[in-house]
C-alpha positions as CSV (number, residue, x, y, z in Angstrom):
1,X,128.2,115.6,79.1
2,X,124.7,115.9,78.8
3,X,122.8,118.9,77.1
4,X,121.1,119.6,80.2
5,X,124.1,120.0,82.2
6,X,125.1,124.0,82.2
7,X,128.2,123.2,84.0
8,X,131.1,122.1,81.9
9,X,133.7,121.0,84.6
10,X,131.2,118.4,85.6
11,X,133.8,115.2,85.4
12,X,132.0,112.1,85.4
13,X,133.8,109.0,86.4
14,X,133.0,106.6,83.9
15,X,134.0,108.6,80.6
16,X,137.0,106.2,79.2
17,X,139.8,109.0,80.0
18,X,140.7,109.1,83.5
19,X,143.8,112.1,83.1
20,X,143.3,115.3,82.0
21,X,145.4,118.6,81.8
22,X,144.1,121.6,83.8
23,X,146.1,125.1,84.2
24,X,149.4,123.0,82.6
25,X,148.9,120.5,85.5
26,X,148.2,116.8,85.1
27,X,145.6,114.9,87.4
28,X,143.4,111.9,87.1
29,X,139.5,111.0,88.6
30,X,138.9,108.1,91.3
31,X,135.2,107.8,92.3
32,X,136.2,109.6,95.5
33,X,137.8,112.1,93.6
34,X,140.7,114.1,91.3
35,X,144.0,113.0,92.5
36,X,147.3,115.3,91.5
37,X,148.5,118.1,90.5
38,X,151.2,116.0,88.8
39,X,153.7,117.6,85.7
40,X,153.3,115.2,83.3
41,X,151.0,112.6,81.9
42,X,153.2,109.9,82.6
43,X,153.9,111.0,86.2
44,X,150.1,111.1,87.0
45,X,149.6,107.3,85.0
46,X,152.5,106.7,87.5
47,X,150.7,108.3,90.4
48,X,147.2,106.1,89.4
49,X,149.5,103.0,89.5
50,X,150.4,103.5,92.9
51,X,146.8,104.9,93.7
52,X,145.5,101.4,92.4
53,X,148.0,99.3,94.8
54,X,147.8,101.3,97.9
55,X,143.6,100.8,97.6
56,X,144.4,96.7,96.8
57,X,146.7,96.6,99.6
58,X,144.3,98.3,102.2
59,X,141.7,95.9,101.1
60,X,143.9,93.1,101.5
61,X,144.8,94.3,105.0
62,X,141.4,94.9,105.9
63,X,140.3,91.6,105.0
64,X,143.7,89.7,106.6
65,X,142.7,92.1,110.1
66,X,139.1,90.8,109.8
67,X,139.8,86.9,109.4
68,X,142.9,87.8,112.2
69,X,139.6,88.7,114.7
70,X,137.2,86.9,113.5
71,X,135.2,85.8,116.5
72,X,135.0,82.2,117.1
73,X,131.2,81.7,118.3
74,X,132.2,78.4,119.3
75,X,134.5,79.5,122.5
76,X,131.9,82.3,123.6
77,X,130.2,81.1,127.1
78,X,126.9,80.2,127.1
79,X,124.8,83.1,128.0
80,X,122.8,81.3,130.5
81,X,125.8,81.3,132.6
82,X,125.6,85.3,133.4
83,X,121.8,84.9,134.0
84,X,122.4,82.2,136.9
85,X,125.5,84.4,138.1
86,X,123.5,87.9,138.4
87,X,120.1,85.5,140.0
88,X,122.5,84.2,142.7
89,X,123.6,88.4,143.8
């Protein structure tokens, strides 16, 4: 923490320890934010663990869903087909 900062429950995320123990309850930071209350250490290391795969697994959806509709340029009509069909209304 820096000196200038007057509020010691500032949690930054890069700080090498990622758990810590508040009111007898374990938790650990993400960059969006403090996951838990968990009752032990281990639980919440447990509790990253799964943390970790469910955001590799979403991202490894998102980019399977995205090459799934991936638009194929090649198969789009030309546009100067609509301009010859609204000139002949």
């Amino acid at each position: 923490m820096r000196e200038s900062d007057d509020n010691e429950k500032i949690r930054h995320f890069r700080t090498g320890n990622r758990f810590f123990n508040e009111n007898g309850s374990w938790w650990f930071s993400t960059r969006e934010g403090e996951e838990g209350p968990f009752r032990s250490r281990e639980q919440a290391e447990a509790g990253m663990a799964r943390y970790v795969e469910s955001i590799r697994a979403m991202h490894a959806f998102k980019l399977k869903q995205s090459e799934r509709y991936k638009v194929d340029d090649t198969r789009r009509p030309d546009p100067s087909i609509w301009d010859k069909q609204i000139d002949s209304l």
